[in-house]
Every structure is written in C-alpha cells, then in structure tokens.
C-alpha positions in Angstrom: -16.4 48.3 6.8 -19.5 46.4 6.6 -21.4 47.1 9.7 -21.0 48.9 13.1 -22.4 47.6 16.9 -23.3 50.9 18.8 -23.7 51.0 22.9 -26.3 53.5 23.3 -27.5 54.3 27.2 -29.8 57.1 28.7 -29.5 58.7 31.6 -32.0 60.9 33.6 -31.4 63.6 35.6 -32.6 62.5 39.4 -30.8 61.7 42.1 -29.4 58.8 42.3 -29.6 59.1 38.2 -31.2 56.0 36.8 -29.6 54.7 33.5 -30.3 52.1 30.7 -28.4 50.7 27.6 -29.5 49.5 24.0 -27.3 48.1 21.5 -28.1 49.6 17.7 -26.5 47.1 14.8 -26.0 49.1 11.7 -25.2 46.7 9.0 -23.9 49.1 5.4 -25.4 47.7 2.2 -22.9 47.1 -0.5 -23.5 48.8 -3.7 -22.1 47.8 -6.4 -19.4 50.3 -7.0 -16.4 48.3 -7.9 -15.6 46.8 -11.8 -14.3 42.8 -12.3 -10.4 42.7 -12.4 -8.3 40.8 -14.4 -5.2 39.0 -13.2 -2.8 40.0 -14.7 -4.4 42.6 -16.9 -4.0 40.9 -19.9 -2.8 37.6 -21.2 -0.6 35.8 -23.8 -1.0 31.9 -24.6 0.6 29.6 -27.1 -1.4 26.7 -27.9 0.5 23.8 -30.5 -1.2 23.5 -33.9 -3.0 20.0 -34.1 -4.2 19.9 -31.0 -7.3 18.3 -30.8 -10.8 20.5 -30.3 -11.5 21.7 -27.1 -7.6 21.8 -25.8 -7.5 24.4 -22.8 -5.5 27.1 -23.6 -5.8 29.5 -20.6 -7.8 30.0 -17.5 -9.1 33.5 -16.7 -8.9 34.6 -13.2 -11.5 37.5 -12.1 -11.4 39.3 -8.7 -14.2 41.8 -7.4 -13.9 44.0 -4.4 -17.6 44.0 -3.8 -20.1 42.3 -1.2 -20.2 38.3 -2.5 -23.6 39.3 -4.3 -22.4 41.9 -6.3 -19.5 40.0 -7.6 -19.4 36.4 -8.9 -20.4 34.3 -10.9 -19.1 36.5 -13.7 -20.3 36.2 -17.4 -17.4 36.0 -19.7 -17.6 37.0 -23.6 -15.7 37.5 -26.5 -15.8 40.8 -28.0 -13.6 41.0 -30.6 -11.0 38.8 -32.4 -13.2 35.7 -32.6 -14.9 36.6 -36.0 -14.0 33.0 -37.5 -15.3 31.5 -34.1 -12.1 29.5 -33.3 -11.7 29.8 -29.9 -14.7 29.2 -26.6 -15.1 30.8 -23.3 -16.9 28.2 -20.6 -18.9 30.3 -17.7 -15.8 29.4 -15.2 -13.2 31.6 -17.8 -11.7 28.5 -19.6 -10.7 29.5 -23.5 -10.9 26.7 -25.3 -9.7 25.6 -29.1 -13.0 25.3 -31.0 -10.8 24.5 -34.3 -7.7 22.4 -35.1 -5.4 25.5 -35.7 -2.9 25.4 -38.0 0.8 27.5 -38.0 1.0 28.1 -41.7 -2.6 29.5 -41.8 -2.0 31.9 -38.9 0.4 32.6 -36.4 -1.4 35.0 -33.7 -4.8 35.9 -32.3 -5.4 38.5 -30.3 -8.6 38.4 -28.7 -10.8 41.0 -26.4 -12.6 39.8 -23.6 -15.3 40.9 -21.2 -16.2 40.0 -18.0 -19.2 41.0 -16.2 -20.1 40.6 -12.9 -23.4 39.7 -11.1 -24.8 43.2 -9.6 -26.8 45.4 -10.1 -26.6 47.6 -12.3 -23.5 45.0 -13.6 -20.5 46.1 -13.9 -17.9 44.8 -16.4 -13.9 45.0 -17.4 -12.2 44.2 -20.4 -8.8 42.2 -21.4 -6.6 41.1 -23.8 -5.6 37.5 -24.7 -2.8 37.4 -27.3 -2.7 33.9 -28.6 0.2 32.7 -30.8 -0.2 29.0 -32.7 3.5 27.5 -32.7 4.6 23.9 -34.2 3.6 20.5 -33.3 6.2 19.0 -31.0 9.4 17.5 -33.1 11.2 16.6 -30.2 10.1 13.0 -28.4 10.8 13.2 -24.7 13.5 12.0 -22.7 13.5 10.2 -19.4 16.5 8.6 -17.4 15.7 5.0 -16.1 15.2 4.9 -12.8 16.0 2.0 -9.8 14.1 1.8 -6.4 15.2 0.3 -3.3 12.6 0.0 -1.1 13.5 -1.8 3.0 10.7 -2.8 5.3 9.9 -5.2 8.0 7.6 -8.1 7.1 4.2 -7.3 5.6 4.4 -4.1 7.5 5.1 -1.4 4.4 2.6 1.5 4.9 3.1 2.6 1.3 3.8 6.6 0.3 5.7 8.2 -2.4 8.6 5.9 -3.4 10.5 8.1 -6.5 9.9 10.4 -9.1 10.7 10.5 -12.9 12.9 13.0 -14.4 11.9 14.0 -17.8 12.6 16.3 -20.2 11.5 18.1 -23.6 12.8 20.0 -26.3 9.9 21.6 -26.8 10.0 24.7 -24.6 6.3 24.9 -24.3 5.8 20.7 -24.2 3.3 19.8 -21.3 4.6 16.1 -19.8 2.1 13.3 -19.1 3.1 10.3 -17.2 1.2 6.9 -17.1 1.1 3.7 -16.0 0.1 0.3 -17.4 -3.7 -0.4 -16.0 -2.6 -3.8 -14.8 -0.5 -2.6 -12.1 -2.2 -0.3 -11.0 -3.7 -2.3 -7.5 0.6 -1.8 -6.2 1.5 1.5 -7.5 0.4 4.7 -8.7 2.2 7.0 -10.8 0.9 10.8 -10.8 0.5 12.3 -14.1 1.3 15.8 -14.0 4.7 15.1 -12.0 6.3 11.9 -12.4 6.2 11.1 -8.2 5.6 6.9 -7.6 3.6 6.0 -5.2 3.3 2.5 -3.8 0.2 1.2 -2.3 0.5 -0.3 1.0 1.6 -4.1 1.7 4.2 -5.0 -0.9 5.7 -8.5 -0.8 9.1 -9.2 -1.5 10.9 -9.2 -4.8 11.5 -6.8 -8.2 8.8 -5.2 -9.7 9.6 -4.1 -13.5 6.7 -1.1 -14.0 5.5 0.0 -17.1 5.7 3.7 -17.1 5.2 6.1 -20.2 6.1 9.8 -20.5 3.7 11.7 -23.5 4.1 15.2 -24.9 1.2 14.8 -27.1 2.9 13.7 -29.5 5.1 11.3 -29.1 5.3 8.0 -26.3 8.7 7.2 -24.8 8.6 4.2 -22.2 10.9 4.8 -19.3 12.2 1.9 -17.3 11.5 1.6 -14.0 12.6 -0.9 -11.6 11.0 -1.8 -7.9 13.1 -3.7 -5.4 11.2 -4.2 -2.5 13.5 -6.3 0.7 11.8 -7.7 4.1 13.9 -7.4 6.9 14.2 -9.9 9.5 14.2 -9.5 12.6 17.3 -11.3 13.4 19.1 -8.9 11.4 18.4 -6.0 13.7 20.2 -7.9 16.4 23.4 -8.3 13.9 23.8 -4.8 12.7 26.8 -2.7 12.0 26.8 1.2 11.6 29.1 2.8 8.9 29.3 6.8 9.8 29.8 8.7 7.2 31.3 12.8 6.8 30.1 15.2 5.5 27.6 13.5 3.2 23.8 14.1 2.5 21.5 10.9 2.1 20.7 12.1 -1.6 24.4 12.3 -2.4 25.0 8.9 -0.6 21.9 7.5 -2.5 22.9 8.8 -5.8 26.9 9.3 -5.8 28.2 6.3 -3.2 26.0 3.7 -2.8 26.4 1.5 -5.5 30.2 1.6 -5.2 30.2 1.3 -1.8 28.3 -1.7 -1.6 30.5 -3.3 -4.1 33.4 -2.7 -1.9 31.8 -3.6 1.5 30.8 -7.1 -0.5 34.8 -7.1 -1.4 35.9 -6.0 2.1 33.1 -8.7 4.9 32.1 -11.3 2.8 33.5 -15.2 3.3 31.7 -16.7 0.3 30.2 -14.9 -3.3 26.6 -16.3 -2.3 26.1 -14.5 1.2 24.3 -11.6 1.2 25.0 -7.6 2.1 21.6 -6.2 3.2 21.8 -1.8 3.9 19.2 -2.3 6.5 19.0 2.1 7.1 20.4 5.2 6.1 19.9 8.1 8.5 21.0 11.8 9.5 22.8 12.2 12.9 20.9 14.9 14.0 22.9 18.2 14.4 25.8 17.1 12.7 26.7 16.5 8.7 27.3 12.8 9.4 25.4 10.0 8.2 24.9 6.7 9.9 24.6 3.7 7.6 23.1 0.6 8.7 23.7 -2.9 7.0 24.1 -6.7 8.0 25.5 -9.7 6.5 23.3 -12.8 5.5 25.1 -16.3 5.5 25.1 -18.5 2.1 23.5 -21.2 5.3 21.1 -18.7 6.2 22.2 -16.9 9.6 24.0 -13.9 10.0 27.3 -13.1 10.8 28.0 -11.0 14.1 29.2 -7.6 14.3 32.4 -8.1 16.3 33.4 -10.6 13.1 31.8 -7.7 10.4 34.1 -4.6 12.3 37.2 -6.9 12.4 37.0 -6.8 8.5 35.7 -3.3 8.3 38.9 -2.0 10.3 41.2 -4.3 8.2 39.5 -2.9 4.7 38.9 0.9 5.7 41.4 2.2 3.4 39.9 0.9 0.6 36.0 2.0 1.7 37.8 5.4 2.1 38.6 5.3 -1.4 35.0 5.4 -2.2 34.0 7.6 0.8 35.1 9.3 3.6 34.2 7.6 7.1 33.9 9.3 10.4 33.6 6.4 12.3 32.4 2.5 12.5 30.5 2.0 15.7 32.2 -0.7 17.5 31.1 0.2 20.7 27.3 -0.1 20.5 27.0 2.2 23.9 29.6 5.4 22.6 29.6 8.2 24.7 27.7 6.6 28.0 29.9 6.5 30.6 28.4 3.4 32.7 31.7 2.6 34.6 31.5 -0.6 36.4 27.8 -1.4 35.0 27.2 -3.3 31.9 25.8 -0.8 28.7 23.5 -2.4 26.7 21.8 -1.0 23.2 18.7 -2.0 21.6 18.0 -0.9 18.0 14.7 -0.2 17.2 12.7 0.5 13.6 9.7 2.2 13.0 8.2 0.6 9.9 5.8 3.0 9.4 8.0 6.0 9.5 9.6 5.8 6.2 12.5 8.1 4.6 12.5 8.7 1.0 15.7 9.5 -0.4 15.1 10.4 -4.2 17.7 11.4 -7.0 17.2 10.8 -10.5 18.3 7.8 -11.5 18.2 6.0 -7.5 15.9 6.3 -5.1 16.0 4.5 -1.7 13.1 4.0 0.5 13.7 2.6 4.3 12.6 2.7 7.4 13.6 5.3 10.4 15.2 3.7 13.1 16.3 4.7 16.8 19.4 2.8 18.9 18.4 3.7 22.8 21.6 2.5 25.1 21.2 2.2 29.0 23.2 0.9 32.0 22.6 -2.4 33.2 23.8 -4.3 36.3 
C-alpha cells in the first residue's frame, strides 16, 4: 500500500463539546526490496547460421515489483558464455548476433545474463539463454495464388483489408516476409509480417495483377495475386434477384460454391454468351444459417433484365443450381412475410458502400458491400 488519508478530529470536554477535524496524508517510501524478474526464468533461442550481423535473436522481458524509481530502466550484461564475444545485449534486453555463426563450428551457447535494476542500493537477477545455431533454410516457401473480388458503388470504395496470403515453410523455425513491388504501392499495401492486403481507398474499375513476394531469408517465391475490382450501378439495385442459400457460411460459399455456381446461373438466366452475371452481395440472414445472395443480369445492349424474367428461369433451372448447392428459397416476393392485405407492399434495397464485408479463404476472397431490403405497405 503506498499511502494512507487519516481523518483526525478533537474534541473538548464542555458543554455543548466543540470539535475540529484535520486530515494527515501519510505517503510510505518504497525501498528497494524486491530483485528484477525474468519472464520466463530462463530462455532458449535458435538463430539460422548465415544470418547477417546484428539478427535479433531474442527479447528479454524484466518485471520489478518496486516503486517506478526503484525499478526500470534495467542494465543488462552478459556474464558468462560470451568469451568469444559473439552475441550483444542493447539497454532495452535485445541479444543480438555480433558474428555470422556457423553450424559446423558450434551447435549451442548457453549464455548467463544479469539484469540490474535502477535503485538504490541496485538490485539484480540472473538468467539463462540457451542458444542453439541450426541450418540455413533448404526449403523455398510456398504460397497458393490467390483471386479477389472486390464490389462497390461508383468511386465510393472506402478501402480496408481485402485478403490475405497463405504461406508456408518447411523450415520449422523459417520467419515469413511478405512484400510488395514499390510501384503499386499508392493502391495497395501488403503487411509484412502476415500476408493481409490492404487496398487504399478510391479504386477504379478493372483487374489489378500485384506483385507480391513471400521471403524466408533465403529464398524469394513470387505469389500471384489478382485484384478484380466491379462498380455497381445503380440501375442494378433496382433489378436484383436474391438466391437463399442453407446451411452455408460466406467463407464456404466464397471458397467451395461460388465459382461453380456462377457458372451454372450463367447456364441457367442468360439469353446471349456476351451478357453479363454481376453477384452484386453476399450476406448472413441474421439468426438463421441461411445465406442471401444477391446478383443481376446485364444485357449484351446494356440494360438489365428484370427479376420476374431472372426467377422464371431460376425456378425452371433449380434442380441443376441444387446440384451445386442447396437452396432455401429464391425471393420472388420482394415483400415475404408482411402481411399488407388489400395495400400495395413495396421494397427498396439499399447498400451501404462504406460498410464492407470481407469474406477471405485461401485461394478466394470476396469483398462487397452490406446491404439492407426495408419493405412497407403502400396505398
């Protein structure tokens, strides 16, 4: 406890009895009674032989119990095992290679360490850091290719995290490095330590082939990665259909179903080979398992054909989509479930552009936009 507030009050004995009150702070000094500790209480490392000088090889981490005076900063040393001065400790307890280490010259270190802290009279803990040197990398990397689908309304994407690259090493103790080519760096981003894509905001329409690069150290392996980016109109909000699906997740949809699905739904609604299927949405029905897909067709002539004439061919081709996927239900009735009797129900679809849903596997990921259908009774 580091201080106490007393309430002290005198009284005299007249009558009536007259009192007063005085509050006493006492505030306990901390002396420095408690050693550095280690966490864990000692440490084992592998660092690769040929790694350049100055690779980190571990980062100490030193607790003290005492006041913030009496603890850090600590002063770190090496005590023992250092004769040959491979290794450095920095004042915030990062060791450090100070030589390119080799496996055939020696296989293990084991290294003492102090740590002192900052009080007075100091006080000061030890550890041990058992280093082993293991074998350059002989394994390159592997990475699976990966395809983005990214939907947004027109010059309205917010950008965000768009994918992420799944890679793999050999190497048990491989660390992964991602980059990406400096040039495209003004419309995406990749992070380096875990593969996620990020997309800067306002990207036009069209593919984007990036130039991304996975390194163990060792070896390079490029990884291709392809950006579709698709502006939706607003015409084709008002010439939707919605697909729902059964027991489905979007990242099993994304990765399992979509590809063959939207080869079949071309098959199932389209009048010519050069009009266009565009899957406008993909989105959870809250509360349930189901998933509601939704999608328009584009003309060869430019306009869109209307949902009555897309269901008609759904209905007639649902055995065959089934084959690929089981269906709950297609919305033909864009007001399901409100009763309006004699009025007229009427649904608007609305998209929120800057909400955007990310669903990422590892070889598709699908980016789109959240939307919301609100239905009412009209006269």
């Amino acid at each position: 406890i580091s201080g106490y507030s007393l309430v002290v009050q005198a009284r005299d004995s007249g009558t009536p009895p007259l009192s007063s009150s005085v509050t006493v702070n006492v505030d306990i000094s901390d002396v420095n009674d408690n050693s550095p500790v280690f966490t864990p209480a000692n440490y084992t490392a592998v660092i690769q032989e040929n790694k350049p000088v100055g690779t980190s090889i571990l980062q100490l981490v030193v607790t003290d119990k005492d006041s913030f005076h009496n603890g850090p900063p600590f002063t770190f040393t090496i005590l023992t095992g250092n004769e040959e001065e491979e290794f450095t400790l920095d004042p915030h307890g990062v060791l450090r290679s100070a030589v390119i280490f080799k496996h055939m010259v020696s296989t293990e270190y084991v290294l003492c360490v102090q740590a002192k802290d900052s009080g007075k009279p100091q006080q000061v803990s030890h550890t041990y850091v058992q280093v082993r040197v293991i074998e350059e990398s002989i394994h390159k990397p592997a990475a699976i290719p990966l395809e983005i689908f990214i939907v947004t309304m027109e010059d309205d994407f917010p950008g965000g995290v768009i994918g992420k690259i799944h890679a793999t090493d050999q190497d048990v103790y491989d660390v992964l490095t991602y980059t990406l080519k400096s040039e495209q760096k003004s419309l995406f981003k990749v992070n380096s330590h875990d593969g996620k894509i990020i997309a800067l905001g306002g990207l036009d329409n069209g593919k984007y082939v990036l130039n991304v690069s996975v390194s163990d150290g060792r070896f390079q392996v490029p990884i291709d990665v392809v950006v579709h980016v698709e502006q939706l109109l607003q015409e084709m909000l008002q010439n939707t259909v919605t697909i729902r699906f059964e027991n489905v997740s979007p990242e099993d949809f994304v990765g399992l179903h979509m590809h063959g699905l939207r080869r079949t739904l071309r098959n199932a609604v389209l009048s010519q080979k050069q009009d266009s299927l565009h899957i406008i949405s993909i989105q959870p029905v809250a509360g349930s398992s189901q998933l509601d897909m939704l999608f328009a067709v584009q003309m060869h002539s430019g306009g869109f054909y209307k949902p009555a004439y897309l269901i008609q061919k759904l209905t007639s081709a649902r055995r065959h989509l089934e084959n690929v996927i089981r269906i709950s239900t297609i919305l033909e009735k864009n007001c399901s479930g409100l009763d309006c009797q004699e009025q007229h129900c009427e649904q608007s679809l609305s998209i929120d552009s800057h909400s955007l849903m990310t669903y990422s596997t590892a070889r598709i990921s699908f980016v789109c936009p959240r939307f919301y259908r609100n239905v009412r009774c009209m006269c």
